[in-house]
N, C-alpha and C positions, 0 to 999 in steps of 0.2 A: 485621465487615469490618476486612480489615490495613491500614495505613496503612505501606509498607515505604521505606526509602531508605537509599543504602548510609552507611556509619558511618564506614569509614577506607577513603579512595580517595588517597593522599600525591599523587598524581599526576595527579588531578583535582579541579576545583570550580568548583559555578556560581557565578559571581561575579553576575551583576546577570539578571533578566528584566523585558520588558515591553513594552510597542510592539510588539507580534508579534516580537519579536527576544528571542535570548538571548546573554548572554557568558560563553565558560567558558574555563577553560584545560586545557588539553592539556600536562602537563609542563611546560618552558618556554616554551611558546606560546600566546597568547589569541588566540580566533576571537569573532568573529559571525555569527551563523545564523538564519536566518527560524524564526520557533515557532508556529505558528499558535494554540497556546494559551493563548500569555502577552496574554491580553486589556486586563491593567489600562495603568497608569504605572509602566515603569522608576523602580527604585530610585535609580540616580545619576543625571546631567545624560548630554544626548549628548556634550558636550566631555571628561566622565571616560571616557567609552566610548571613544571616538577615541581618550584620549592613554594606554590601556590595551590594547587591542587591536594584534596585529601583523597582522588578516585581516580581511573583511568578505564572507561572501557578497553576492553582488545579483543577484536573480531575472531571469530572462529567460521562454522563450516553457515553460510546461509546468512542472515540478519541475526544469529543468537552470536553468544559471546559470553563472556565472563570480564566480573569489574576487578581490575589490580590496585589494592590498598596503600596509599603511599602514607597518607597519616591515618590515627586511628579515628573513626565515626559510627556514626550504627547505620545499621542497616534502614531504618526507615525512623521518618522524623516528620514535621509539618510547617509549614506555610501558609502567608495570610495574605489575601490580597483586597483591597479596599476599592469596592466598584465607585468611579467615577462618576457625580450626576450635580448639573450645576443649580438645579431647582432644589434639591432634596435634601437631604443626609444620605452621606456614603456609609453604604453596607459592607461588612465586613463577609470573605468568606474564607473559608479555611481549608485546606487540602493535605492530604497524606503523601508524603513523595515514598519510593522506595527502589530499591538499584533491581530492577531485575534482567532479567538473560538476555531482553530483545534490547540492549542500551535505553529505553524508556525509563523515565522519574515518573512519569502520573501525572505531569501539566505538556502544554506546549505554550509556554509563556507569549507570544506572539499575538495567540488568538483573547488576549485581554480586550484588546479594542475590540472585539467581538463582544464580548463577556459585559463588554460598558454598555455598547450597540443595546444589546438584547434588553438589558434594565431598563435603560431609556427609550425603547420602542413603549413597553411594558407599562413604566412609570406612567409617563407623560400623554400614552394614550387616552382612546375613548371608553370611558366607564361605563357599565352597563351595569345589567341587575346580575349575573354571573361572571366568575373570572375569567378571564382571557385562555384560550388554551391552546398550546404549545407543545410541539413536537420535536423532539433532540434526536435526529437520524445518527447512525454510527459513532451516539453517545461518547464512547470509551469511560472516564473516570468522571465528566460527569462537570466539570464549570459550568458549561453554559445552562445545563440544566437548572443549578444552584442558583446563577444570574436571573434566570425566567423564576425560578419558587421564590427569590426573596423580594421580587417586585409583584409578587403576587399571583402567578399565573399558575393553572390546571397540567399539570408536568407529565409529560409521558416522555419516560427517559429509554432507550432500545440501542441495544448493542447486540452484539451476537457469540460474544465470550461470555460468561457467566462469573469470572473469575473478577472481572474489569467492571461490569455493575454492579459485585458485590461491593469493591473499592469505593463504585460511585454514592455507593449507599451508606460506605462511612464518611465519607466527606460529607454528606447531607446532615447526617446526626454532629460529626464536626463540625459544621459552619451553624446550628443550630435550627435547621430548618427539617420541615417533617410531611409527610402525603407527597411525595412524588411516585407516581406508577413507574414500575419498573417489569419491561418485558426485553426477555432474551430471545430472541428471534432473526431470522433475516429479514433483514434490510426490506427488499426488494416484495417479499413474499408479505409481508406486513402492509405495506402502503398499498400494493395492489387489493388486500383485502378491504381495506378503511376505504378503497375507492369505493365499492361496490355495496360499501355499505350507507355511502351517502354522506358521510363522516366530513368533520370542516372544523380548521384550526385558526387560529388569530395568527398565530408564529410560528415556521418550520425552521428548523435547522440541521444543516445536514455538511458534515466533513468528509466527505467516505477515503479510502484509501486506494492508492490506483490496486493494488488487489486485495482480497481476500476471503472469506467463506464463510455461509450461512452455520446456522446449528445444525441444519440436515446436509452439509455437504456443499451446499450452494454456492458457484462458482458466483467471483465476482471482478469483473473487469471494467476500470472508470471507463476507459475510452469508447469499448463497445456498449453499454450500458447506462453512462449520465443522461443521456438525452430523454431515455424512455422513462427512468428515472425523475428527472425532472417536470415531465408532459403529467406524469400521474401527481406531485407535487402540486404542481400548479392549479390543478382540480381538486385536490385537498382547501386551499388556502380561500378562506372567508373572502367574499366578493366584496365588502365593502371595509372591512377593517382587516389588513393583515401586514404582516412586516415576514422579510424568507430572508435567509443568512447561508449562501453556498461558498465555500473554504474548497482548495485543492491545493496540496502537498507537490502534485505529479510533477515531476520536472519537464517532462511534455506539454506542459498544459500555458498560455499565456492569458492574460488579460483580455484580451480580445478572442479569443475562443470561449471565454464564463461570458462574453457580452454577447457573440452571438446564439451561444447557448439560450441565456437570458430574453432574446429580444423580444419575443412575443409580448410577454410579461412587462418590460421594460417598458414596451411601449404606449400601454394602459397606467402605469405608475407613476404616483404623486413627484417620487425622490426615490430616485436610482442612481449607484455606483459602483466600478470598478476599481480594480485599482492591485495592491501588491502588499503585501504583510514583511516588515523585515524588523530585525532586532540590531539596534545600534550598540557596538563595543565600546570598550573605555577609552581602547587604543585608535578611533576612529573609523572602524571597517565596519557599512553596513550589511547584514549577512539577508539575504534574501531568502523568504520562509512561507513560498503559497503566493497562490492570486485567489481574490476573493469577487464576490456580488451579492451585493446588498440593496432592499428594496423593501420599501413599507409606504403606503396607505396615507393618505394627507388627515 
């Protein structure tokens, strides 16, 4: 099992977790944010928190909330992050953050190693006479998308809020890149269709959250639903040249459940991993952030 976290983020770092809360900064901006993982004792005192932070969420009724101001900042602002690749030149990409009501900025800094992952599948694959092409399942604001378009690949970006791909689509024109497909649909209802249609991608990727809902209503549960999810996935993915990139947030969820999820797959594939995504603090606390499974094509 991997132990992943990203290496050089200039533009981010967690500074302090604990208390259910974490502090990190965003460019020039420090937030705080509920974590439900950070079980232990904060690193620093809560007065270094306060006289450090410009934001503090505070929960209300559900996952919504409101952010309380402690210095002055704007409401949304951007960040750059420099994809990692040791054959190439590193690609710059650029994101809009913004504070809104579910505690969410618009990245999950963790999934960089992902965002490197997907370039260098991409980069350093097999060329052909057409681009590679690529599937961003439960999208949201859209990195790893940006990481699959600036290495070149045929992008179908899919979320199921409309609000969240439109975001994704300024980040796209932000980081300077342009033709990524953008469909607002369910998850579930979309891959089932692409099955049937015969449909076959180089690179899936797919985050989903353990819940939430289609554009028509469509319920969505990881637990009862990754597996079938996945089986339809796996018959998407190019038999000879593909790379899959599956992320779980769930705090149910271990390493060894993405592996046996995985095994079929697994066990036909060139280079396969599991392993754990976490963000390491200044103060020494690493915060654990998702178990992942990753797998690409020799």
């Amino acid at each position: 099992m991997l132990l992943l976290t990203p290496e050089k983020f200039s533009d981010y770092e967690l500074i302090d977790c604990g208390d259910f809360e974490k502090m990190e900064r965003f460019g020039e901006y420090v937030t705080i944010r509920p974590e439900p993982q950070a079980v232990w004792d904060k690193g620093l005192t809560n007065r270094e928190w306060d006289n450090m932070a410009h934001v503090r969420f505070i929960p209300a009724s559900g996952s919504a909330g409101e952010w309380k101001r402690l210095k002055p900042m704007t409401d949304r602002w951007n960040v750059n992050y420099e994809i990692r690749n040791t054959k190439f030149e590193n690609r710059s990409l650029k994101f809009r953050l913004a504070l809104t009501s579910f505690k969410h900025v618009g990245i999950f800094p963790e999934q960089a190693v992902n965002w490197d992952y997907v370039y260098d599948c991409l980069i350093t694959g097999e060329k052909r006479g057409e681009p590679p092409r690529v599937l961003n399942l439960f999208a949201y604001t859209g990195a790893a998308s940006l990481a699959a378009k600036a290495a070149g690949a045929d992008v179908v970006h899919l979320d199921s809020v409309k609000q969240v791909v439109t975001w994704a689509r300024e980040n796209m024109e932000l980081s300077g890149l342009k033709d990524i497909r953008w469909v607002v649909e369910d998850a579930m209802a979309f891959v089932k269709r692409e099955v049937k249609r015969g449909k076959k991608y180089n690179g899936i990727i797919l985050d989903p959250p353990a819940y939430g809902h289609g554009t028509d209503g469509q319920k969505w549960k990881l637990e009862e639903m990754i597996n079938e999810m996945l089986k339809m996935v796996f018959s998407l993915l190019d038999e000879k040249n593909y790379f899959l990139v599956f992320n779980s947030y769930s705090l149910g969820f271990s390493s060894l459940i993405v592996e046996n999820l995985l095994r079929e797959k697994m066990n036909s594939a060139a280079k396969a991993e599991t392993g754990e995504l976490y963000l390491q603090s200044k103060t020494g606390i690493r915060l654990p952030l998702g178990v992942f499974g990753r797998m690409k094509s020799s």
